[in-house]
TORLOGU-321162 format. One line per field, with one value per atom (N, C-alpha, C): residue number from 1; residue in three letters; chain; atom name; x, y, z. Coordinates in nm, 4 decimals, m for minus. Layout:
// TORLOGU-321162
i	[NUM ...]
aa	[ALA ...]
ch	[A ...]
at	[CA ...]
xx	[X ...]
yy	[Y ...]
zz	[Z ...]
This chain:
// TORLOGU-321162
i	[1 1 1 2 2 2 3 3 3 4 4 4 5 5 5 6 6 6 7 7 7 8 8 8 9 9 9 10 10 10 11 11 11 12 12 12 13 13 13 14 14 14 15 15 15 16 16 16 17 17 17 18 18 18 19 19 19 20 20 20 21 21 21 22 22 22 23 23 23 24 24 24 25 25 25 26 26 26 27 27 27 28 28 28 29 29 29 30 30 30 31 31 31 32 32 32 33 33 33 34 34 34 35 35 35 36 36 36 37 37 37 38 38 38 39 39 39 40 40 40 41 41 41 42 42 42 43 43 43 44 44 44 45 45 45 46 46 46 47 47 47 48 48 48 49 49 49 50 50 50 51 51 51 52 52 52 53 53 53 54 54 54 55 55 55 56 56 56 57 57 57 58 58 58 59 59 59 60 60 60 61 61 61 62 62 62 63 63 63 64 64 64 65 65 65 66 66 66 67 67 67 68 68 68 69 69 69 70 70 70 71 71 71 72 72 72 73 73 73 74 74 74 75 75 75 76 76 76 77 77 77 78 78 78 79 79 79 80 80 80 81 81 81 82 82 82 83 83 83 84 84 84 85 85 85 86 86 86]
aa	[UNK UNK UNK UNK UNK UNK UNK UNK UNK UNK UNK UNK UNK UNK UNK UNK UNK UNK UNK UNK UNK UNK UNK UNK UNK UNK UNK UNK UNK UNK UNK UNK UNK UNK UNK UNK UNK UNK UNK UNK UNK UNK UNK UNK UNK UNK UNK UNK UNK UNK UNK UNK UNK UNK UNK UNK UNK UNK UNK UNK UNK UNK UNK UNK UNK UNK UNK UNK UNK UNK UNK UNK UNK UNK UNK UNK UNK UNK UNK UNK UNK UNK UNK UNK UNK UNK UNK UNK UNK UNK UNK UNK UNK UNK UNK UNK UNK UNK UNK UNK UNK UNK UNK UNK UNK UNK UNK UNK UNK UNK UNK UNK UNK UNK UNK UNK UNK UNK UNK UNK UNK UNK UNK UNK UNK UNK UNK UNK UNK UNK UNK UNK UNK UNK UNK UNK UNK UNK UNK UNK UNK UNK UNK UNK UNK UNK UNK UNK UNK UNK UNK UNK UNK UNK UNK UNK UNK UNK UNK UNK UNK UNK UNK UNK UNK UNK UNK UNK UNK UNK UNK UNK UNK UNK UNK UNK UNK UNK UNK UNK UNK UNK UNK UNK UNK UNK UNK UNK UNK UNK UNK UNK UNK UNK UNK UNK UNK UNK UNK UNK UNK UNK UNK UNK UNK UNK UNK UNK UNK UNK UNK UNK UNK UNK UNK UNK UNK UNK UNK UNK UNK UNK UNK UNK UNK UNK UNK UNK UNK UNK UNK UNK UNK UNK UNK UNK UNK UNK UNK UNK UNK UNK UNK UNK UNK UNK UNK UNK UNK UNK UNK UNK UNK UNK UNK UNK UNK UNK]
ch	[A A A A A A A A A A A A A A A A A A A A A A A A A A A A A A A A A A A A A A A A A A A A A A A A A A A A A A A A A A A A A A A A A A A A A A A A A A A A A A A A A A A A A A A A A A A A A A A A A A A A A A A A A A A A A A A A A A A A A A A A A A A A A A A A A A A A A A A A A A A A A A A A A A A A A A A A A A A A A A A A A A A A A A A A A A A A A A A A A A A A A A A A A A A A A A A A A A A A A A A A A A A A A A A A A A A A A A A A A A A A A A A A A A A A A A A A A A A A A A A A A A A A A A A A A A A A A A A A A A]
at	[N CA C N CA C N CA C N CA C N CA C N CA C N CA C N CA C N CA C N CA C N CA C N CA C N CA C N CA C N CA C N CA C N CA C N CA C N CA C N CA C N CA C N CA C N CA C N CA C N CA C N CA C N CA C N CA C N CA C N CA C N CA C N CA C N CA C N CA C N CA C N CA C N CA C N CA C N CA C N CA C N CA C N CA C N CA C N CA C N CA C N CA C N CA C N CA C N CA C N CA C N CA C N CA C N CA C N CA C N CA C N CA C N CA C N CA C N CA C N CA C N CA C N CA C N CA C N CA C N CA C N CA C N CA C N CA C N CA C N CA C N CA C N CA C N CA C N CA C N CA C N CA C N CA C N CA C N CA C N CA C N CA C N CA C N CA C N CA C N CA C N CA C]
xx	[0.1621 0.2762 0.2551 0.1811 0.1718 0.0703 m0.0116 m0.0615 m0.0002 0.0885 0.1409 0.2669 0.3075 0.4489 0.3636 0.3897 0.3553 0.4181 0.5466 0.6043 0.6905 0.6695 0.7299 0.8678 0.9742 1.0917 1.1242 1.2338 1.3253 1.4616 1.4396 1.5523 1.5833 1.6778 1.6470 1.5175 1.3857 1.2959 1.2355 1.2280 1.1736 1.2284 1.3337 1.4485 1.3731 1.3940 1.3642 1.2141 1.0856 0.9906 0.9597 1.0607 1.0691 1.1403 1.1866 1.2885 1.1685 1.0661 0.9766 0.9301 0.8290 0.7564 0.8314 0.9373 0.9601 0.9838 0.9925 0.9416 0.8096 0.7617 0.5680 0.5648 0.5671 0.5627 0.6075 0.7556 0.8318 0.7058 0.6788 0.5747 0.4058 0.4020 0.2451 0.2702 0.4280 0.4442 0.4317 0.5464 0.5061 0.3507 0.2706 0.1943 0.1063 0.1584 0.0400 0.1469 0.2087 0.3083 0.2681 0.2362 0.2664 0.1463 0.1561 0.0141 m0.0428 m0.1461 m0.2653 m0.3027 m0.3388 m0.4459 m0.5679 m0.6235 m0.7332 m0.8523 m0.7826 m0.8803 m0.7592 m0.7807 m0.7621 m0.8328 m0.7443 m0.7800 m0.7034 m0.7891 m0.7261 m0.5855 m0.5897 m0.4739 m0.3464 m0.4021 m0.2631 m0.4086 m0.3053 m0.3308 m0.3284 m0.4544 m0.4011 m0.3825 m0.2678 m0.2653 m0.3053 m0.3568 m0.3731 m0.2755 m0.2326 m0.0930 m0.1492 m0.2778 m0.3281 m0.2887 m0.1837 m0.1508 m0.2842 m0.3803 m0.5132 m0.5560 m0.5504 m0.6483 m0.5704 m0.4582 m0.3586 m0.4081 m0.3961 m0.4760 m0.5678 m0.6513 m0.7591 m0.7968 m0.7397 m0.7458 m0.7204 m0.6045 m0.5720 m0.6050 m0.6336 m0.7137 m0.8602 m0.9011 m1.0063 m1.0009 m0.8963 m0.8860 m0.8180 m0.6989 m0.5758 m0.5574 m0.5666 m0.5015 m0.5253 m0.6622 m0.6940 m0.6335 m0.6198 m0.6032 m0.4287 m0.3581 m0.1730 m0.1752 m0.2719 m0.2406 m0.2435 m0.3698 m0.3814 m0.3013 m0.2246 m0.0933 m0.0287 0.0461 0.1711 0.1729 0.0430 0.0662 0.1518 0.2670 0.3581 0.2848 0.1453 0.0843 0.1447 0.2730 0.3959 0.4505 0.4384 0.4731 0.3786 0.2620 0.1534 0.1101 0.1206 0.1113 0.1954 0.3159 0.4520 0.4401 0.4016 0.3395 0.2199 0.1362 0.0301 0.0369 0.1408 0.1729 0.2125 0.3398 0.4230 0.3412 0.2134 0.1351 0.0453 0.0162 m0.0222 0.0604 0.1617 0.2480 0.2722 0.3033 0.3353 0.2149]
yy	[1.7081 1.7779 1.8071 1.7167 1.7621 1.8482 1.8852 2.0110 2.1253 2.1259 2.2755 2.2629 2.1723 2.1996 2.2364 2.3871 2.4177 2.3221 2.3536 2.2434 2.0816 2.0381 1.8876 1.8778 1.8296 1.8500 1.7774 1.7262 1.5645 1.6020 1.6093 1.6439 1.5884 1.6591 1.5556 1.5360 1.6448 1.6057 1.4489 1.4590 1.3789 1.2080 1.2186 1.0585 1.0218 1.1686 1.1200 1.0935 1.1465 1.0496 0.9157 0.8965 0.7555 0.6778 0.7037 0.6240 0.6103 0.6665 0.6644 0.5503 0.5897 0.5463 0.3407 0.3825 0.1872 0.1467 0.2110 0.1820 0.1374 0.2305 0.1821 0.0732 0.0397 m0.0542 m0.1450 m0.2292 m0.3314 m0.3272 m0.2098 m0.2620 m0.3101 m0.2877 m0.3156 m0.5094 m0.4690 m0.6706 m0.7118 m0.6861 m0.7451 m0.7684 m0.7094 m0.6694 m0.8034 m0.8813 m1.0071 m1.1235 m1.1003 m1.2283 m1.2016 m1.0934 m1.0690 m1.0527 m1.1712 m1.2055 m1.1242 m1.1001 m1.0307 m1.0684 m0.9970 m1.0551 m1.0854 m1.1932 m1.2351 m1.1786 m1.2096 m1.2208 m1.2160 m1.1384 m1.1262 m1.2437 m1.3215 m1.4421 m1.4790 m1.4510 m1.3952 m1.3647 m1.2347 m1.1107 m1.1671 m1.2291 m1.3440 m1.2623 m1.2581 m1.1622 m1.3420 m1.4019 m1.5155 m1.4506 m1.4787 m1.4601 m1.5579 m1.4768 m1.5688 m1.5937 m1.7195 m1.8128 m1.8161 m1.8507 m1.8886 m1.7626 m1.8110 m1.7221 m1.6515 m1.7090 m1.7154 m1.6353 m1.6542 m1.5604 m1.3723 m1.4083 m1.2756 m1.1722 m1.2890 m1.1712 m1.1061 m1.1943 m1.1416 m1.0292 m1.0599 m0.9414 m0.8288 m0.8226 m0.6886 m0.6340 m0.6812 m0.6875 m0.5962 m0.6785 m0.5706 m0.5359 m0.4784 m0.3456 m0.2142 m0.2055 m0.1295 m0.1293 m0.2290 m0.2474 m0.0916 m0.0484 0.0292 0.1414 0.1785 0.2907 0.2753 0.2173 0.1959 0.2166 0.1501 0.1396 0.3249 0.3732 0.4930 0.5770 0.5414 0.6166 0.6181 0.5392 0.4857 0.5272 0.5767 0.5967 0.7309 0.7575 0.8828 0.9327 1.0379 1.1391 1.2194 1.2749 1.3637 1.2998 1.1696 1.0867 1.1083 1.0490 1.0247 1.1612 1.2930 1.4190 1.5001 1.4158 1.3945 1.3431 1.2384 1.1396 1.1860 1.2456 1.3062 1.4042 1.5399 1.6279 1.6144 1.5272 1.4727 1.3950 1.3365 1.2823 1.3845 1.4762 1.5766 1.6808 1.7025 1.8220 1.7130 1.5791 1.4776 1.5154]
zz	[m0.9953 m1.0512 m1.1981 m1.2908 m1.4142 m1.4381 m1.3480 m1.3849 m1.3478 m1.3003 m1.2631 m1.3560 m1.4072 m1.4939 m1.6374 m1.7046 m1.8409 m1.9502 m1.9362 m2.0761 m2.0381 m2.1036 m2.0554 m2.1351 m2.0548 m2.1046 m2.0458 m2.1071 m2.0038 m1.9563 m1.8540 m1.7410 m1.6330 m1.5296 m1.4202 m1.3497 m1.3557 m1.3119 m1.3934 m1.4944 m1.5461 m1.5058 m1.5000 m1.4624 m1.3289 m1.2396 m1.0891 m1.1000 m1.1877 m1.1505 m1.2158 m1.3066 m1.3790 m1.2839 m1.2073 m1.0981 m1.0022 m0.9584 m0.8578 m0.9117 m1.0256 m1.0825 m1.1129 m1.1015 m1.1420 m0.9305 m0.8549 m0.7435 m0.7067 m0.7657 m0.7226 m0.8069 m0.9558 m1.0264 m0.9590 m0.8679 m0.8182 m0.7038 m0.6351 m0.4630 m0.5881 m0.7190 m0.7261 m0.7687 m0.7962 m0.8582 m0.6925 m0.5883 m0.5000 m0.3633 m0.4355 m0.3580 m0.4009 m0.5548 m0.5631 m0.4812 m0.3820 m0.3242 m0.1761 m0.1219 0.0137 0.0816 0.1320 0.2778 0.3169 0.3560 0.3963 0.5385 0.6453 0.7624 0.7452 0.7622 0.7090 0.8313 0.9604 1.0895 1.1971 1.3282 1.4471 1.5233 1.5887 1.6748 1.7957 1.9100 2.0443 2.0439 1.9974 1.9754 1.8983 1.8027 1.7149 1.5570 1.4805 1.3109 1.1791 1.1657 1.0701 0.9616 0.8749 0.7800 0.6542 0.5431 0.4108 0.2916 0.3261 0.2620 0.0796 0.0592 m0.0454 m0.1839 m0.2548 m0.3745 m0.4587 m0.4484 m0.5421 m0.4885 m0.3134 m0.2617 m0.2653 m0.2532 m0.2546 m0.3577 m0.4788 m0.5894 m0.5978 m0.5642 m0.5682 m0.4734 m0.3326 m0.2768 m0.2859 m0.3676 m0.3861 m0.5444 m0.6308 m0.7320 m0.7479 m0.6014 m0.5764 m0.5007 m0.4486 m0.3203 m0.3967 m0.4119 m0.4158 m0.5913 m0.6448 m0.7501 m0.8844 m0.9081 m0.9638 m0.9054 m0.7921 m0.7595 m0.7734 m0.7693 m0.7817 m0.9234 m0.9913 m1.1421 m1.2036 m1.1761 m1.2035 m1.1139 m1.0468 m0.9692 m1.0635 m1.1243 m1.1764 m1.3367 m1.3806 m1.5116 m1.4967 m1.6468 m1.6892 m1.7040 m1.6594 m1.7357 m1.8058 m1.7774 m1.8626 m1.9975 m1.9742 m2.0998 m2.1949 m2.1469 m2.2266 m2.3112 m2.2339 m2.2715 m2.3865 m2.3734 m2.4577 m2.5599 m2.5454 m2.6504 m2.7788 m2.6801 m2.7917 m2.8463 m2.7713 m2.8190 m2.9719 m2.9339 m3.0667 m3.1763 m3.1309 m3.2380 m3.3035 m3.2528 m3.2937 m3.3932 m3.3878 m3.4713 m3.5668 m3.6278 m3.6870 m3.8419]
């Protein structure tokens, strides 16, 4: 979306993807709490209880790619604009 919007202006577009955006943020906090399937074992899913291991799993799965979801590129664009004319 921020490449096709020319000027950045704060409106209701802007609220509604800050409202997204603290959605994905709340699923990337819960995503270091919530169990994983470790292994399929005659048609029963074990899951991994271990907090340590949670992180890490998703740390190095998902985590980079949510993070670089979640950044305001419109902000940040906002941001430098304004550091620029300054």
């Amino acid at each position: 979306e921020v490449g096709f919007l020319t000027a950045s202006t704060i409106g209701p577009l802007f609220f509604a993807n800050r409202f997204i955006d603290a959605i994905f943020v709340t699923d990337m906090c819960l995503q270091f709490f919530i169990m994983y399937p470790a292994r399929v074992q005659f048609q029963r899913a074990l899951f991994v209880p271990t907090h340590r291991m949670i992180i890490r799993k998703y740390l190095q799965s998902w985590f980079l790619v949510d993070l670089l979801a979640v950044v305001p590129y419109d902000v940040v664009s906002m941001l430098a604009a304004g550091a620029r004319t300054q």
